[in-house]
C-alpha positions in Angstrom: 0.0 0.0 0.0 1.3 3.5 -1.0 0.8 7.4 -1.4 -0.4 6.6 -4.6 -3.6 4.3 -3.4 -5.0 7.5 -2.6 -4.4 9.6 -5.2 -8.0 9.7 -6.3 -9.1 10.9 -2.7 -6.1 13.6 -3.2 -7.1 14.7 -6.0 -10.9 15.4 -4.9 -9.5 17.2 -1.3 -7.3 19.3 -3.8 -10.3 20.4 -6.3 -12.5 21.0 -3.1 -9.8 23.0 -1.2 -9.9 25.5 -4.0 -13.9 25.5 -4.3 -13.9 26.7 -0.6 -11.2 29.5 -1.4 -13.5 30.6 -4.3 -16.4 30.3 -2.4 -15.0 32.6 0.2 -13.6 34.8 -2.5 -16.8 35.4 -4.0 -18.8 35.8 -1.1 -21.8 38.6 -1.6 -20.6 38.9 -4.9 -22.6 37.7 -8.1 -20.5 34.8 -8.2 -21.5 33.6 -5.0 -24.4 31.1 -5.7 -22.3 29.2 -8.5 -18.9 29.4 -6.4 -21.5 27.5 -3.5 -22.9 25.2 -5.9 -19.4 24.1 -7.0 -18.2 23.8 -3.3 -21.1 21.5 -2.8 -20.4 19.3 -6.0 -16.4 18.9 -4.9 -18.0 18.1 -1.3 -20.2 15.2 -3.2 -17.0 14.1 -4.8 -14.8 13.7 -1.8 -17.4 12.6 1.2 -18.7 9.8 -1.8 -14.3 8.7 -1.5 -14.3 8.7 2.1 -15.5 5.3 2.8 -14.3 3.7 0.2 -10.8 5.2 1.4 -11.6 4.2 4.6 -12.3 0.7 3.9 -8.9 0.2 1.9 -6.9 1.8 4.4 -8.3 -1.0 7.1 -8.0 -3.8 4.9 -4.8 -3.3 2.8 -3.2 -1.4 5.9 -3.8 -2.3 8.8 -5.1 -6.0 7.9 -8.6 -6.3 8.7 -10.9 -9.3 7.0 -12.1 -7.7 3.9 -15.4 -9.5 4.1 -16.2 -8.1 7.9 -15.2 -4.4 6.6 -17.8 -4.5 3.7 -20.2 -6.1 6.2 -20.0 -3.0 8.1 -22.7 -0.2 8.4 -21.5 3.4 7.6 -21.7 4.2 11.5 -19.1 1.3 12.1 -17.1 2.0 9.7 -16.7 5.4 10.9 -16.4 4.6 14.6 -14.0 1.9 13.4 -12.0 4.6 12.1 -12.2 6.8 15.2 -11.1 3.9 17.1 -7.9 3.6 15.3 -7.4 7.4 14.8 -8.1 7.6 11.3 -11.0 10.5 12.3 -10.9 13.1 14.4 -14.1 13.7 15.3 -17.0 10.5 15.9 -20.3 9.2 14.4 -22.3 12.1 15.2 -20.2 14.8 13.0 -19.8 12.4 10.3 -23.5 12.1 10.2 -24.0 15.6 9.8 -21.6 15.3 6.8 -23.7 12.2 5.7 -27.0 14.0 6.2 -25.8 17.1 4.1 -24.9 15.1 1.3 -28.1 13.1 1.4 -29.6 16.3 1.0 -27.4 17.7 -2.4 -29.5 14.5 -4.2 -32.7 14.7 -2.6 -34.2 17.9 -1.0 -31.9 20.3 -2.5 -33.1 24.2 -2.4 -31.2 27.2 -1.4 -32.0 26.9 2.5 -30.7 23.5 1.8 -27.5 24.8 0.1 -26.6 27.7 2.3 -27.0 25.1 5.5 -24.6 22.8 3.8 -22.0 24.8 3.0 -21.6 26.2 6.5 -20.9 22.2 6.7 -18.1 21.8 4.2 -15.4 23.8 5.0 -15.9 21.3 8.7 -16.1 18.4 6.1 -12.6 19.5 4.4 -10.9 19.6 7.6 -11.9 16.1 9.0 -11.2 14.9 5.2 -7.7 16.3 5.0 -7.1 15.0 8.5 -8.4 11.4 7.7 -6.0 11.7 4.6 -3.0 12.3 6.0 -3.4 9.6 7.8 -3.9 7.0 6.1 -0.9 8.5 4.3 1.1 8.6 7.1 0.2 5.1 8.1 0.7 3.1 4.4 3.8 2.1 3.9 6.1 3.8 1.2 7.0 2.5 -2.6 
C-alpha cells in the first residue's frame, strides 16, 4: 500500500480545497451562488471517497478481514475509524456530513444549500485529516 492508493481521494480534497477559497472569495458577490454550488459538488465528490478510502486503508493497511469491513454499516465503519485514529471527530459529525450530502441529491433548495455549505469547510478539515493519515500510516514504494 502507498501514497499513490489515494491519489483519487487527493485529488478530490485538492479540487474542493480550492472550491472553498473561491467560495469565500466570491462571497456577496454575483459569483456567489455558483462558487456555493461548485463547493457542494467537490464536497459530493470527496465525502462519496471517504468510505471507500476508509475501507482500503483497514483492509490493505492495517489487515482487517475484507469480508467483515464490507459487512459494516456506515456508522461502524466510521467509529472503526475513530477507534484507530483515522478521524478526528466521531459518528455524530460524520453524520451531519452524511446527512448534508443526502440532502445535495434529494431535497436540494437554497435553505438547503446555504446550510450545507456552512458544513463543508468542517467536512474538508476532517477529510484532509483522515487523509493524511492514512498516508502517514501506508507504507512507502
Amino acid at each position: 500500500m502507498s501514497e499513490v492508493t489515494f491519489k483519487s481521494f487527493a485529488s478530490a480534497l485538492e479540487a474542493l480545497r480550492k472550491a472553498i477559497a473561491l467560495f469565500e472569495e466570491h462571497r456577496g458577490g454575483e459569483l456567489y451562488v455558483s462558487m456555493r454550488n461548485s463547493m457542494i459538488l467537490e464536497f459530493e465528490i470527496s465525502f462519496g471517497l471517504c468510505r471507500t478510502m476508509i475501507e482500503r486503508c483497514l483492509v490493505d493497511v492495517d489487515g482487517d478481514d475484507p469480508l467483515e469491513i464490507e459487512e459494516m454499516s456506515y456508522a461502524e465503519v466510521i467509529r472503526t475509524a475513530n477507534e484507530r485514529g483515522l478521524v478526528r471527530v466521531d459518528w455524530e459529525m460524520w453524520s451531519q456530513f452524511r446527512q448534508a450530502r443526502n440532502l445535495t441529491a434529494h431535497a436540494y433548495s437554497e435553505p438547503k444549500a446555504e446550510e450545507i455549505a456552512l458544513l463543508v469547510p468542517k467536512f474538508y478539515i476532517e477529510a484532509k485529516y483522515l487523509y493524511d493519515k492514512m498516508v502517514g500510516r501506508a507504507p512507502s514504494i
